[in-house]
N, C-alpha and C positions, 0 to 999 in steps of 0.2 A: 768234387770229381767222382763221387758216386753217382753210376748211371740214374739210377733210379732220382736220387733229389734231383739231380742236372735237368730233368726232363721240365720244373716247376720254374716258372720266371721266380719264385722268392729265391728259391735256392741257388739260380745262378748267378743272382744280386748278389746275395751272402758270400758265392766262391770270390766276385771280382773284387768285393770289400775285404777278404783275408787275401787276398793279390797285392791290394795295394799296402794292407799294413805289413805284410812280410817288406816288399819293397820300400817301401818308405822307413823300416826300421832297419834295414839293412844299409840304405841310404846316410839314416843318422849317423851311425856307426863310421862310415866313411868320412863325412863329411865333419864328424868331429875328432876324427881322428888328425884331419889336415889342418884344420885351423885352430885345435889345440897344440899342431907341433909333439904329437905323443909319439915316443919309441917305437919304431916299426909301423910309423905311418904308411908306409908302403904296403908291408903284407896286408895290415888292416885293409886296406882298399883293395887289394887281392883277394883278398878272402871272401871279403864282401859282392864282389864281382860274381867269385866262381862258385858262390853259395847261390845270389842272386840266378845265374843261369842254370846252375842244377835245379830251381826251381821251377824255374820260367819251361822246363825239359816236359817236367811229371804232366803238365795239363792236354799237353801235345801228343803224350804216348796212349795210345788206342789201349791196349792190352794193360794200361794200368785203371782201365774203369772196371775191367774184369777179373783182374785175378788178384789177391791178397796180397799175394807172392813177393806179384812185380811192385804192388805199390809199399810192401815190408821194405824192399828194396832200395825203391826210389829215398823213403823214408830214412832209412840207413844213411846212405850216402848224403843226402840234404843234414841230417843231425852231425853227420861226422865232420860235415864244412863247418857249421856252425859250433859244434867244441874247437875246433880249430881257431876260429874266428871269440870263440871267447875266451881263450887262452892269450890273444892278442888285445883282448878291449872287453874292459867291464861294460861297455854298452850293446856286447852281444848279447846280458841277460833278460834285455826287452823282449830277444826275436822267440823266446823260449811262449809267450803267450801264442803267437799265431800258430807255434806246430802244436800246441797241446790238442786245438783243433783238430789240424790233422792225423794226430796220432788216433785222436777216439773219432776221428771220422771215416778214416781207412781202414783200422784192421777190427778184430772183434774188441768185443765189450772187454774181456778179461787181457788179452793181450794191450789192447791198448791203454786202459788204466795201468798198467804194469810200465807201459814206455811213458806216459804224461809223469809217474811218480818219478823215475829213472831221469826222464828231463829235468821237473823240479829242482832234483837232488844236483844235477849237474848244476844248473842253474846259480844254487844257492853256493855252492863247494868254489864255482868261478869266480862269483862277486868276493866272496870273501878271502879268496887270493889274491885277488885284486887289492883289497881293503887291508891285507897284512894282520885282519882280523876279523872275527866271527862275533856275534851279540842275535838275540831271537829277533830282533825289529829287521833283519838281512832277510829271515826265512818269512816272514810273514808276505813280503810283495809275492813270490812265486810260489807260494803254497797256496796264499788267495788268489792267485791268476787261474793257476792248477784248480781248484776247489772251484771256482767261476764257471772256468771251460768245461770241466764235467759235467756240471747242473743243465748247463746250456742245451750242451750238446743230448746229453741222455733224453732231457724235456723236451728236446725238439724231435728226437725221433720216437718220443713216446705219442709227442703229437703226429707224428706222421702213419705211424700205427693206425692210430684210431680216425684219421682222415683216408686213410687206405679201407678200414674195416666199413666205414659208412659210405664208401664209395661203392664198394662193395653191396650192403645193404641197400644201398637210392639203387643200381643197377636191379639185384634183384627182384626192388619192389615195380620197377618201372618193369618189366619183362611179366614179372605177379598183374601187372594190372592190364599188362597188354593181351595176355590168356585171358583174364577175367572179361575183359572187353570181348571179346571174339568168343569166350563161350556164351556170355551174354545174347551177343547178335545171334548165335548160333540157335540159344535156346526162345529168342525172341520172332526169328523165321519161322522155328517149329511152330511156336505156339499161334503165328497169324495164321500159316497151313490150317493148321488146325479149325480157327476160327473160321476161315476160308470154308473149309471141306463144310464144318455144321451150317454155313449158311446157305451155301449153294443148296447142302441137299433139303432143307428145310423152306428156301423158296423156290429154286428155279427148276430144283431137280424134282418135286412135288409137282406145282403147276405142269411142266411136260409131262410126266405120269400123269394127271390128271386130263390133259389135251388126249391123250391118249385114248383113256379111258372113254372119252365123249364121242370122237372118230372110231373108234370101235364100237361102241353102241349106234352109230349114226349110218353104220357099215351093214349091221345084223338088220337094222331098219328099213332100208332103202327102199328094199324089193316090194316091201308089203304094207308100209307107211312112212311114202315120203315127209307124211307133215312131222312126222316124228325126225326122223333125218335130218329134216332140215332144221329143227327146234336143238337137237346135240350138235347140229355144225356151228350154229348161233352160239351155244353156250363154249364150245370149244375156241371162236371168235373171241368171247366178251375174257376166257380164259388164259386167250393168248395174250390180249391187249394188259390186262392186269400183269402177269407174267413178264411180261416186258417194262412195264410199269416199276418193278420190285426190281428188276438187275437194272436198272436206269440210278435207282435209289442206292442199289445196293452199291454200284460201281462208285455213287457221289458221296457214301458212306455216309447217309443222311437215314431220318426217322422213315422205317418201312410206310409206304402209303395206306396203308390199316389203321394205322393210329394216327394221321394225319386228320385234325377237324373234330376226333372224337375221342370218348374215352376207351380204356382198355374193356369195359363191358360192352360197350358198345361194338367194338374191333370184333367181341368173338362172339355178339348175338348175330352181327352180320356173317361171319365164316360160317356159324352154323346154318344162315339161312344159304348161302351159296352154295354148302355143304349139300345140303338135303334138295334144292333146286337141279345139280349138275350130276347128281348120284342116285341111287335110290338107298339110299339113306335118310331114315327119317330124326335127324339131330335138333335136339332140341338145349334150349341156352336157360341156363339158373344162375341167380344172384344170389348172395345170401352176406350180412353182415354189413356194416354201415360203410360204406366204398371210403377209402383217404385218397390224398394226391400220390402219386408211384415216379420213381425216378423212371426215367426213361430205360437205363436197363434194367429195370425190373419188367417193364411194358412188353419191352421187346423177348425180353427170357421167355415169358409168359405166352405170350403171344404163337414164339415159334413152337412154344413144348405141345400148343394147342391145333396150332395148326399141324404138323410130325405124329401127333397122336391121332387125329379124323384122319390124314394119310395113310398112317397104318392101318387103319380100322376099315376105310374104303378098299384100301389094295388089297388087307390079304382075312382081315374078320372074318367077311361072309356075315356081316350081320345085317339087321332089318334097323335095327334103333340106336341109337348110341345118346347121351346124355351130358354133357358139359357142366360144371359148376363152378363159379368163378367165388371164393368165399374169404372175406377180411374180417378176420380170427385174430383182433387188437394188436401183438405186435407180429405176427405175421401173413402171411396173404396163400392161399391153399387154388390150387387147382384142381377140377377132377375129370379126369373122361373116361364113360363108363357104358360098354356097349354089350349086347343080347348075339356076338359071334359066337362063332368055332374055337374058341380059347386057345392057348398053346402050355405047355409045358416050360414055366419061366429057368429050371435047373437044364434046360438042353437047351436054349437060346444060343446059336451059334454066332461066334466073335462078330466083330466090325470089319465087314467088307467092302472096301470103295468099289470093287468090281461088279458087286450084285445091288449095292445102293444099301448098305445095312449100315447104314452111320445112323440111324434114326434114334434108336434108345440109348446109345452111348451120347449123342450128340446131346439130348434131352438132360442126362443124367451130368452131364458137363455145364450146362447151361444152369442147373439147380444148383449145383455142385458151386458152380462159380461166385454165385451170392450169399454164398453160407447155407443154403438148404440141402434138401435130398428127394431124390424121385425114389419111391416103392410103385411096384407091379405088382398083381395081383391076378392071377388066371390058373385055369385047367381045362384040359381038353374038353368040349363040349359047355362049358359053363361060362362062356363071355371073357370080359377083360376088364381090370377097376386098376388106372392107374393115376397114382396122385403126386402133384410136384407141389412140395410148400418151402419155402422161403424166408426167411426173414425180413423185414420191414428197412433192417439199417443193416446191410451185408459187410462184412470184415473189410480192412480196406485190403485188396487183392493187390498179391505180387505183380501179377498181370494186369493190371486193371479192364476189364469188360468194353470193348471200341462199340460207338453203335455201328452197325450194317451198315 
C-alpha cells in the first residue's frame, strides 16, 4: 500500500498475496472455531468478520498511501480487532505474521520494529493463555515469524534502494550520452565546415582567382595583341574546364583529377608547368629521395599545400621564379616551395578571413597538422618566401580521420 512499491507489478503481486493470507487466516480462525464447537463460536466469527473488513477498508482509503498518520491509524484499529479476536481463539496467533508486514511496511523503520515486537509479544502472552501455560518452544513460532518479516522486508527495500539509485544512474547515463552524441554531431559539422572551407579555397576558389588573373591579362592585351588575348582566353577556357573538373570530383568526394593516372610527382611537375604556362611565373619542379607509395591523404595534403602555396605566390609574391621540391626523407616526405618575391613579415600575418580568401596558410598548416606533421614559413620583406610542409610517412590515427575531397 505504499505508493511508491504499488507503482511495480512485483509489489502489487506481494500486496494481493498478504490479502489473501490475512484473509484466509482469518477464515481459519472462523471456520474452526464452528466445526470445533469452541466457546464463543459466535464472537469468534464476529471478530473475524469485522477484522476481515477493517482490513479489506485500509487498501481503498486514498490518504492512507500518503500519510503515516492515517495508515498508524488504520493499523491501530486492525491490531485492536485482532487482540480481540485473539483473546477469543488461539488461532488468532497465525494472523500476527501477515501484519508484522504491514507494520514495517507502513510506518518507519524504528517505529515499526517497535509495533512487530509489541505484536510478537502480544502474540506469544495470547497463545499461552490459551495454553494455561508458558514453555520457550510457544515464543519461538512468533519471534521467528517476527525475525523473518524483518529480514524480508528491510532486504526488500534495501533492494529497492539500490534499484531506485541505478535507475537513477541508467537515466543519467542515457541523457550523458545523449549530449555526448549531439556535441559529437555538433563538433563533427564544425570539423566538415571546416574541411569544406580548406577545399574550396584550395581548388575552386584558386582556379576562379586564377580565371581571373588570365581575363585580366587577356583584357590589358586586346588593344595591342590580339594573339596574345586570345592565347589568355584559351588558357582561362582550359582553366575553367579543369576547375569544373575538381568541384565535379570534389562534390563526388573522389580522388582530385591531378592524381588520377599519375604519381604525386608527377601531379606537381605538371602544376608547375600550368603554373608557369598560365602566369608569368617561371616554376620549376625537384625531386629528391627515393619516391615510396603515399596514401591517398598524404597525396591529396600534399598536393593542395602545393598547389595554396604557387596561389599565394602568383596572387600576392610578385615574384619572377618560385621553386617546388618534392623530397622522401625515409620515414617522412617534405615539401618545399621557394620563390625570389616581395616577402612578407610572417609576425604580422593577419588572421583567417573567409571574407578576403585568407584560409590559405591556416588551411595548409591544418592539412600538415592533420597527419602528424608541421608547416614552417620562412620570409622578410623584400627577400622571397621558403615554405616547407613535412609529414610523417604513418600519421597518428586522427580523431577525425582525413575524408578524401
Amino acid at each position: 500500500m505504499n505508493t511508491a512499491a504499488a507503482l511495480t507489478p512485483t509489489t502489487r503481486a506481494l500486496a494481493w498475496c498478504l490479502h489473501l493470507l490475512v484473509v484466509g487466516l482469518l477464515a481459519l480462525a472462523a471456520v474452526r472455531a464452528l466445526t470445533d464447537s469452541r466457546p464463543h463460536a459466535g464472537l469468534i466469527v464476529a471478530a473475524s468478520a469485522v477484522c476481515g473488513l477493517l482490513y479489506a477498508v485500509g487498501p481503498l482509503l486514498p490518504r492512507l498511501r500518503r500519510s503515516r498518520r492515517a495508515a498508524a491509524l488504520w493499523l491501530a484499529a486492525v491490531g485492536g480487532c485482532w487482540l480481540a479476536l485473539l483473546a477469543l481463539s488461539p488461532d488468532a496467533v497465525w494472523v500476527a505474521f501477515p501484519l508484522y508486514f504491514l507494520q514495517l511496511h507502513l510506518l518507519s523503520r524504528r517505529v515499526g520494529l517497535a509495533a512487530v515486537a509489541a505484536t510478537a509479544a502480544a502474540a506469544i502472552a495470547g497463545f499461552a493463555a490459551h495454553q494455561h501455560s508458558f514453555g520457550p518452544a510457544m515464543a519461538i513460532g512468533p519471534a521467528l515469524g517476527a525475525a523473518v518479516a524483518v529480514a524480508v522486508v528491510w532486504g526488500y527495500q534495501a533492494l529497492y534502494r539500490e534499484s531506485e539509485h541505478r535507475r537513477g544512474l541508467i537515466e543519467e547515463l542515457t541523457a550523458t550520452r545523449a549530449d555526448l552524441a549531439a556535441a559529437q554531431h555538433t563538433a563533427g559539422v564544425l570539423a566538415e565546415r571546416d574541411r569544406l572551407a580548406r577545399e574550396i579555397h584550395d581548388t575552386l576558389a584558386q582556379g576562379l582567382s586564377s580565371i581571373q588573373l588570365l581575363l585580366r591579362a587577356a583584357e590589358r592585351a586586346l588593344p595591342q595583341a590580339p594573339q596574345h588575348a586570345a592565347r589568355h582566353i584559351d588558357q582561362a577556357r582550359q582553366a575553367a574546364v579543369d576547375n569544373l573538373a575538381e568541384a565535379r570530383r570534389f562534390v563526388a568526394a573522389l580522388t582530385p583529377p591531378t592524381l588520377e593516372g599519375t604519381t604525386l610527382a608527377g601531379a606537381l611537375e605538371r602544376l608547375c608547368a600550368t603554373t608557369s604556362a598560365r602566369h608569368r611565373l617561371t616554376t620549376r619542379f625537384h625531386l629528391t629521395g627515393d619516391p615510396v607509395p603515399l596514401t591517398t591523404a598524404h597525396e591529396v595534403a600534399l598536393l593542395r599545400i602545393a598547389q595554396s602555396a604557387l596561389a599565394n605566390t602568383v596572387g600576392h609574391a610578385q615574384a619572377s621564379t618560385a621553386d617546388l621540391t618534392l623530397s622522401y626523407l625515409g620515414d617522412h616526405v617534405a615539401l618545399d616551395v621557394v620563390d625570389d618575391g616581395r616577402g612578407f613579415d610572417p609576425a604580422r600575418l593577419p588572421a583567417s578571413d573567409p571574407e578576403t580568401g585568407g584560409f590559405g596558410l591556416a588551411a595548409m598548416r591544418a592539412r600538415a597538422e592533420a597527419l602528424g606533421g608541421a608547416l614552417t614559413i620562412e620570409s622578410a620583406p623584400g627577400h622571397g618566401t621558403a615554405l616547407a610542409a613535412q609529414v610523417p610517412l604513418t600519421p597518428p590515427a586522427p580523431t577525425q580521420p582525413e575524408t578524401r575531397p
